[in-house]
C-alpha positions as a LaTeX table, in Angstrom:
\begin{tabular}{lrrr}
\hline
Residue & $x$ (\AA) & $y$ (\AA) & $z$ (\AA) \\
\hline
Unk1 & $-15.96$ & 4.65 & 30.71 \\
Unk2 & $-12.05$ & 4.86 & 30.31 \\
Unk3 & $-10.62$ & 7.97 & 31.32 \\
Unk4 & $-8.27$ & 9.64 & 29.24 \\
Unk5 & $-4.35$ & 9.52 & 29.89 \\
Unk6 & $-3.75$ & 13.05 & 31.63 \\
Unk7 & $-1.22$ & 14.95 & 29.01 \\
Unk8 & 1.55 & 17.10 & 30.18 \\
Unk9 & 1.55 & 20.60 & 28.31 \\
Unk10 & 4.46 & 21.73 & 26.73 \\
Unk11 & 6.58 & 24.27 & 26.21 \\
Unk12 & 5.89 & 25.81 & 22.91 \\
Unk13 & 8.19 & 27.71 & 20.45 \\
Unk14 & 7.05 & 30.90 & 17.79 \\
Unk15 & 7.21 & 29.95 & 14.82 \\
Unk16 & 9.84 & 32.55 & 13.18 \\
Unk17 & 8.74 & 34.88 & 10.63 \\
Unk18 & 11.36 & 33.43 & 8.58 \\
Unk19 & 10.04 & 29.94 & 8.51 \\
Unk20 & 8.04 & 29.89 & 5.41 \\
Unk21 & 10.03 & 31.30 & 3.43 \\
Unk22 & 12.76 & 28.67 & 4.10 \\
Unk23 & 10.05 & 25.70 & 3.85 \\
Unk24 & 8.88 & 27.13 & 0.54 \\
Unk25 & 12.66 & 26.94 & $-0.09$ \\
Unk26 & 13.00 & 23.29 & 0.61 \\
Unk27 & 10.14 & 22.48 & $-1.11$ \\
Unk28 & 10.86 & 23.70 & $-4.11$ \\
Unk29 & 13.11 & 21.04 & $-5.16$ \\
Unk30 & 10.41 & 18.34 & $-3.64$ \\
Unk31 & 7.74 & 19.71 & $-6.78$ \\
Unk32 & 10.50 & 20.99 & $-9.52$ \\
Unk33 & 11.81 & 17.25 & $-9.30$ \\
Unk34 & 8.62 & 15.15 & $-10.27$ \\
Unk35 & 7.73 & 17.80 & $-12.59$ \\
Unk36 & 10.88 & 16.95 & $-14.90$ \\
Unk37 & 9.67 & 13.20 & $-14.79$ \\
Unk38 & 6.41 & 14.56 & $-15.92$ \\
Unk39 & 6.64 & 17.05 & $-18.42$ \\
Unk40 & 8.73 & 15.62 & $-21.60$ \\
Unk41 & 6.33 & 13.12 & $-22.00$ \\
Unk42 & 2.64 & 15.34 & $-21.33$ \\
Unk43 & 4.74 & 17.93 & $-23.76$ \\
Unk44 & 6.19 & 15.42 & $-26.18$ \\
Unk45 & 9.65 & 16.71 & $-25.63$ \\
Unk46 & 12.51 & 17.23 & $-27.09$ \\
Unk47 & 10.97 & 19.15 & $-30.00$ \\
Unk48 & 12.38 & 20.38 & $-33.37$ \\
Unk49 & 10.43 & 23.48 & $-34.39$ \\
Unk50 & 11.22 & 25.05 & $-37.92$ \\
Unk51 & 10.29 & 28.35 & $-38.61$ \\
Unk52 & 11.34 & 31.07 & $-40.93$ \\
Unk53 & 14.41 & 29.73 & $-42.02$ \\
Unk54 & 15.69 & 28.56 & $-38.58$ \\
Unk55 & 15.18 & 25.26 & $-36.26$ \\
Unk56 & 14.38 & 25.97 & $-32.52$ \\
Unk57 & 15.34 & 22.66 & $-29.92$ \\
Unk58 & 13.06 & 22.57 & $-27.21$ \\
Unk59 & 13.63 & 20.53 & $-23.92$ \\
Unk60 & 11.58 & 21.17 & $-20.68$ \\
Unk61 & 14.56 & 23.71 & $-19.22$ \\
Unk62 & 16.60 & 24.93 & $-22.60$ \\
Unk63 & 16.92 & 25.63 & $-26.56$ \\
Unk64 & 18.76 & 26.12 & $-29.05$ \\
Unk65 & 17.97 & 27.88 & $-32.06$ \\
Unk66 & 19.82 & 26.84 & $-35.49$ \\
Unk67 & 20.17 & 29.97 & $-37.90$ \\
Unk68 & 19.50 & 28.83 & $-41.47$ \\
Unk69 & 22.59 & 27.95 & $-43.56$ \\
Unk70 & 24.35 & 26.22 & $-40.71$ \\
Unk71 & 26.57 & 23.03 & $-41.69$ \\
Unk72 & 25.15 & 20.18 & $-40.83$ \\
Unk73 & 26.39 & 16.33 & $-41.31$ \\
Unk74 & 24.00 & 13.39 & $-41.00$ \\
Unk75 & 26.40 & 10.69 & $-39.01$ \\
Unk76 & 26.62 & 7.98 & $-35.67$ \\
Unk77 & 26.94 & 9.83 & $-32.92$ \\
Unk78 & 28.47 & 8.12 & $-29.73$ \\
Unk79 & 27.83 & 9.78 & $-26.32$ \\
Unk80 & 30.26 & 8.68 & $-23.76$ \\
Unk81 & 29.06 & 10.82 & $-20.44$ \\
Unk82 & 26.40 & 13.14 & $-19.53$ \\
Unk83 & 27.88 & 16.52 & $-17.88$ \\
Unk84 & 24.56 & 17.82 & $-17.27$ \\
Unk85 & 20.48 & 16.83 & $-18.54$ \\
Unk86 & 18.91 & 13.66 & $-18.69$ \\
Unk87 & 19.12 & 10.06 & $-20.12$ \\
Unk88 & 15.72 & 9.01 & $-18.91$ \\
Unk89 & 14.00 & 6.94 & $-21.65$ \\
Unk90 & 12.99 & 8.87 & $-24.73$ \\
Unk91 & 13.94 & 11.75 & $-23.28$ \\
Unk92 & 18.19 & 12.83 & $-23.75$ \\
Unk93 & 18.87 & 16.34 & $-23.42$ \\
Unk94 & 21.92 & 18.33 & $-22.10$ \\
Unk95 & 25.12 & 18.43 & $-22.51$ \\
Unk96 & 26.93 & 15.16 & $-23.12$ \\
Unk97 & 30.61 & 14.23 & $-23.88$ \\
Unk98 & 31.35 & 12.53 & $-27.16$ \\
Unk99 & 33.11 & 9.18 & $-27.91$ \\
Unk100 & 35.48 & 11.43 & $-30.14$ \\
Unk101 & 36.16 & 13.31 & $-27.34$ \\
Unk102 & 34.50 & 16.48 & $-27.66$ \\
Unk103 & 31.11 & 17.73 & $-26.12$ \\
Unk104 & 27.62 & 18.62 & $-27.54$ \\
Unk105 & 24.30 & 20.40 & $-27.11$ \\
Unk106 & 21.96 & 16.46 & $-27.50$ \\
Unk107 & 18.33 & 16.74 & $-28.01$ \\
Unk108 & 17.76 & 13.21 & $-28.66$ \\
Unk109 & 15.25 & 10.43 & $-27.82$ \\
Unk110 & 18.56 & 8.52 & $-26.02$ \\
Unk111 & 18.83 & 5.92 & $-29.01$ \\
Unk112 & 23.09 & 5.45 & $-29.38$ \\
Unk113 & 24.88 & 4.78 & $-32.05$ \\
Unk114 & 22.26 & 5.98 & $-34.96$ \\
Unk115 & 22.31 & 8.30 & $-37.66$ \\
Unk116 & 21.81 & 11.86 & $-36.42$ \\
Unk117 & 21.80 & 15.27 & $-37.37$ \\
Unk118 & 24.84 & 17.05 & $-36.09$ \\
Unk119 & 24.94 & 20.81 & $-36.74$ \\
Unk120 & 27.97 & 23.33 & $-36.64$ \\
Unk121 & 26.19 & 25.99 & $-33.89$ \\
Unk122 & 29.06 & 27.70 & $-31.26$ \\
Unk123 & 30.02 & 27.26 & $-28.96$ \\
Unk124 & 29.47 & 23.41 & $-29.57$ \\
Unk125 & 27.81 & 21.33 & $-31.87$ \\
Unk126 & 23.89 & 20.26 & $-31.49$ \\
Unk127 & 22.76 & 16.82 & $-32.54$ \\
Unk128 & 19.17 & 16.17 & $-33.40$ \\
Unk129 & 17.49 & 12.94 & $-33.70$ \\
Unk130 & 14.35 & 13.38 & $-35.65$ \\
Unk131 & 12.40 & 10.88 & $-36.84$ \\
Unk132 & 12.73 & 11.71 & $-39.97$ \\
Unk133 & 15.78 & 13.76 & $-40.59$ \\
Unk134 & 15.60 & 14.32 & $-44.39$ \\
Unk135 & 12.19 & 15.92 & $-44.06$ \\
Unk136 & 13.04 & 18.08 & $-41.41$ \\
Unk137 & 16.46 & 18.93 & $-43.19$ \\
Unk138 & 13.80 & 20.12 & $-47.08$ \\
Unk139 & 11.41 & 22.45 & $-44.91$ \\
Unk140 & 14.64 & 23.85 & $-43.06$ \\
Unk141 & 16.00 & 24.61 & $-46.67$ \\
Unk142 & 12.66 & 25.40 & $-48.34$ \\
Unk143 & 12.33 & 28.49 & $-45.36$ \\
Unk144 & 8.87 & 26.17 & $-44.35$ \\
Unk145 & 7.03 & 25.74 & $-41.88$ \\
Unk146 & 6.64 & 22.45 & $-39.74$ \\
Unk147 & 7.69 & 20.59 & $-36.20$ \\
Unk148 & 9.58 & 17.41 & $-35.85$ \\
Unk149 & 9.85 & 15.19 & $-32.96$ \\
Unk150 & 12.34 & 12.08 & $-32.22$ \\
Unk151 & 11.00 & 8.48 & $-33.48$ \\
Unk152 & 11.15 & 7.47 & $-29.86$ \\
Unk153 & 8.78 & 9.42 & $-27.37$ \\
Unk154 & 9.84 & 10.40 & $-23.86$ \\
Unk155 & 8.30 & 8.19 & $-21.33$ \\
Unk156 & 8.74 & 8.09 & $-17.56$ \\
Unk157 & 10.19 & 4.77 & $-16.27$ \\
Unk158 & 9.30 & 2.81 & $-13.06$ \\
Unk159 & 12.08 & 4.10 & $-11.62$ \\
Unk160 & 11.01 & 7.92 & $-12.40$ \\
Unk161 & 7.66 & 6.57 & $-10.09$ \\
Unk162 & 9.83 & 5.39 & $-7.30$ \\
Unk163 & 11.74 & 8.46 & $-7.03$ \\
Unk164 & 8.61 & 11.02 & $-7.16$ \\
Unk165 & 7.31 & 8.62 & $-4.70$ \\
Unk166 & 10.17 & 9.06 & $-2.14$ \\
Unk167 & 9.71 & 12.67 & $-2.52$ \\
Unk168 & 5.99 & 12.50 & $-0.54$ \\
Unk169 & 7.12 & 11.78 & 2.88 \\
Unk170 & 9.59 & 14.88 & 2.73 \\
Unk171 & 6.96 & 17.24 & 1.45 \\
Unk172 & 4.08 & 16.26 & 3.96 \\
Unk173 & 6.65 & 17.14 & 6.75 \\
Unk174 & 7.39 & 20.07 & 5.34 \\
Unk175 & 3.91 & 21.43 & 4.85 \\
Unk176 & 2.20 & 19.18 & 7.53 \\
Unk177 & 2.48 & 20.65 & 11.64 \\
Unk178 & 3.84 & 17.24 & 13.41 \\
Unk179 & 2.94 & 17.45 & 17.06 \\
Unk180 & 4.75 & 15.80 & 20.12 \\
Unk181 & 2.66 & 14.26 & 23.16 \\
Unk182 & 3.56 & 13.59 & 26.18 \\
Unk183 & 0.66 & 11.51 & 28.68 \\
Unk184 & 1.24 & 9.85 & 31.54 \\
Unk185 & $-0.09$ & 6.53 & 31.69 \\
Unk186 & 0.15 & 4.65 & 34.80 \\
Unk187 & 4.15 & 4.38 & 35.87 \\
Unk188 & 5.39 & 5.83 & 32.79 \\
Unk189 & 5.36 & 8.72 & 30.60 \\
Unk190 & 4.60 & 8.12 & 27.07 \\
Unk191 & 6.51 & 10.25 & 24.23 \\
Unk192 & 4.91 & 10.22 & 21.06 \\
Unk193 & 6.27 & 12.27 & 17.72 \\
Unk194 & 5.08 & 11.93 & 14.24 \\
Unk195 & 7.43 & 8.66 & 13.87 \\
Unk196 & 8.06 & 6.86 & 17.16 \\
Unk197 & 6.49 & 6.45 & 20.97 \\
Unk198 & 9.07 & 6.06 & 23.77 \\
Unk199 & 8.06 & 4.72 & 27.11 \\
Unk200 & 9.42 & 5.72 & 30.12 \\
Unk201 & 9.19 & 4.37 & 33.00 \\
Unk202 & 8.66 & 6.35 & 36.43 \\
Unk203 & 11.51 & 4.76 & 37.56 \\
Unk204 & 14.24 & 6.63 & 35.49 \\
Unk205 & 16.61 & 9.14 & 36.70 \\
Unk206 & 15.72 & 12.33 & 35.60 \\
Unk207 & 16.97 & 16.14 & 36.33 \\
Unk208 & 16.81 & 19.28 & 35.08 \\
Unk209 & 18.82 & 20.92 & 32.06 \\
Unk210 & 19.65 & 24.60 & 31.60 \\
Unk211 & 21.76 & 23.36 & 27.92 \\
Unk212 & 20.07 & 24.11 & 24.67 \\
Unk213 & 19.78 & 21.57 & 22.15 \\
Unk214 & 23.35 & 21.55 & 20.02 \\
Unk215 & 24.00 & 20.45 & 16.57 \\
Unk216 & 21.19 & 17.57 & 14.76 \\
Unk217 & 22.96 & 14.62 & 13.77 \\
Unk218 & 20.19 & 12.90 & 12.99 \\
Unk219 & 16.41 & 13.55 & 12.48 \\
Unk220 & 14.29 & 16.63 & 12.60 \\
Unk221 & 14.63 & 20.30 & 13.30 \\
Unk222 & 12.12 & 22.71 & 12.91 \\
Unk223 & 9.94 & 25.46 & 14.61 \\
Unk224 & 8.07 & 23.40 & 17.83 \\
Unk225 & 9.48 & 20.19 & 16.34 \\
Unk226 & 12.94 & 18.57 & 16.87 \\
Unk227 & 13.06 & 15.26 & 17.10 \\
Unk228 & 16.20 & 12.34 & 16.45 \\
Unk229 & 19.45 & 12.23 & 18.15 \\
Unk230 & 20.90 & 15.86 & 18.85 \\
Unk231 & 24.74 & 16.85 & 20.36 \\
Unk232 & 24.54 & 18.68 & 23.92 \\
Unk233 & 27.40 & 19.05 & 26.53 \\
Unk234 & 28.03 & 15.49 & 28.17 \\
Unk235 & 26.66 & 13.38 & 25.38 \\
Unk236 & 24.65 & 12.91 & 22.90 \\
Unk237 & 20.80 & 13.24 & 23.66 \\
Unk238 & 17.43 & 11.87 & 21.88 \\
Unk239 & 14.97 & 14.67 & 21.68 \\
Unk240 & 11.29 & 14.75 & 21.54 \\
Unk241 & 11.28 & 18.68 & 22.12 \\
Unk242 & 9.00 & 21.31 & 20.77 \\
Unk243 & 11.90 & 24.27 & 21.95 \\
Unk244 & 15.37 & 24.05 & 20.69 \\
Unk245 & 16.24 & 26.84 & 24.06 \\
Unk246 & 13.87 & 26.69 & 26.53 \\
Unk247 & 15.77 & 27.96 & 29.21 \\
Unk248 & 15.21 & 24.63 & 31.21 \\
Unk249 & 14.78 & 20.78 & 30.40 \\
Unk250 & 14.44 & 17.91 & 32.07 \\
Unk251 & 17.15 & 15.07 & 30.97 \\
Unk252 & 15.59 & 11.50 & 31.23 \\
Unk253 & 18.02 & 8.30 & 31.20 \\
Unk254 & 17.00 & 5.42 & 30.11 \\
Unk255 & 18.59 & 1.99 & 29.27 \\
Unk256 & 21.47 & 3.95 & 28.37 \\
Unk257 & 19.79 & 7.02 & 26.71 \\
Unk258 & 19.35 & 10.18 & 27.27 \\
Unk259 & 16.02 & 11.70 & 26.29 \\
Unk260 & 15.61 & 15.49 & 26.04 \\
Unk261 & 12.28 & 17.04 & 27.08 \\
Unk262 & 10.65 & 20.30 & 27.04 \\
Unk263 & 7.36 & 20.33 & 29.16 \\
Unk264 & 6.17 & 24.13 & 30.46 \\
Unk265 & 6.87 & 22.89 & 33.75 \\
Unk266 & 10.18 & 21.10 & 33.76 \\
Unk267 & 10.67 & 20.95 & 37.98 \\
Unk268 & 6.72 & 19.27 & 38.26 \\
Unk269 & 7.78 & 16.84 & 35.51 \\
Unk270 & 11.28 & 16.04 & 36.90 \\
Unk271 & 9.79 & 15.40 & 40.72 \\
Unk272 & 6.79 & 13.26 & 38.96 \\
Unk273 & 10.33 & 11.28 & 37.76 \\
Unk274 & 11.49 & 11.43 & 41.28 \\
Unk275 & 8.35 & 10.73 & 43.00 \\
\hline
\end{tabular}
């Protein structure tokens, strides 16, 4: 039977009361951001809706209603820029800049240089691109009833996939508790996080640290997790810490690192180092 390596406890930090509120802050972003890939095409957006003498433009995050009797020309319509929406496929909302120079309100399907409709509305124009912009021009007129939609339908591109798919990783941290370990095992003291292991040997120098950890330039930082490359007086350090001030460390150096470590007993850890 193979014993198990014996682990060294650590020092643990309280999680803040604060904490949740700032990871249900970060992850916002993480589900808003695959939902906008998402929706136009499960809601077969942009949408022309006319009603009661008026056309209402939908996209997932704004309208634009059309009061009836507003001018409206049928022409090419060249975008040049996109100040803010989307120009995913099918799917071209926002506002753009023109070729002519001007800007617009688009609710288009993203196809350049065809026939659209471009109403008069203020502050800027709105251009339409329905699939059939005659028919949706008679109920507008008539005061009927009816919804349009662009020829093209909004689809979500490979690239839409990859994106969402980066996004996973961020959110698992985020919601996920990522633990450190440290076992000794034989000569050396193995450091494991959610990412790496670090061996080090009994042979390294190693003391004991009164600094807190400074400034993350690199890696993680949250409540009983902080792990990457951190500043701290003298240097740079690596940490695999679950206490950003724990009153006392122990510093390991190692083929020209410094590694930062917070067991609950820093002075047995540094003389196992010394021993």
């Amino acid at each position: 039977m193979t014993l198990a390596a014996p682990e060294v406890p650590l020092r643990r930090e309280a999680t803040p009361g604060w904490w949740p509120w700032v990871r249900l802050v970060l992850a916002l972003p993480l589900l808003v951001l695959p939902l906008l890939f998402l929706l136009p095409p499960l809601m077969r957006l942009p949408v022309y809706e006319v009603t009661a003498g008026k056309i209402t433009a939908r996209s997932v995050a704004a309208r634009t209603v059309i009061p009836a009797g507003t001018p409206v020309t049928e022409q090419a319509v060249q975008l040049s820029g996109k100040i803010v929406g989307s120009t995913t496929s099918g799917y071209t909302v926002g506002r753009f800049a023109t070729a002519q120079g001007g800007t617009v309100q688009v609710y288009a399907d993203g196809t350049q240089g065809t026939r659209a409709l471009v109403f008069a509305t203020q502050p800027e124009a709105t251009v339409l691109t329905p699939a059939d912009p005659q028919a949706l021009l008679r109920t507008w007129r008539a005061g009927e009833t009816a919804e349009f939609r662009p020829a093209r339908a909004a689809a979500s591109g490979p690239v839409d996939f990859l994106l969402s798919l980066m996004l996973v990783p961020l959110a698992a941290l985020l919601f996920s508790r990522p633990q450190i370990r440290y076992t000794r095992e034989g000569d050396e003291l193995v450091v494991r996080t959610a990412r790496s292991v670090t061996r080090l040997p009994r042979t390294a120098q190693a003391h004991l640290t009164r600094d807190s950890l400074g400034f993350r330039l690199f890696g993680t930082a949250m409540p009983d997790y902080y792990t990457g490359t951190f500043t701290m007086s003298g240097g740079n350090v690596q940490a695999a810490a679950t206490h950003s001030r724990p009153g006392e460390a122990v510093l390991v150096t190692h083929a020209g690192k410094r590694y930062y470590l917070t067991p609950e007993d820093p002075q047995a850890l540094a003389e196992w180092f010394r021993g």
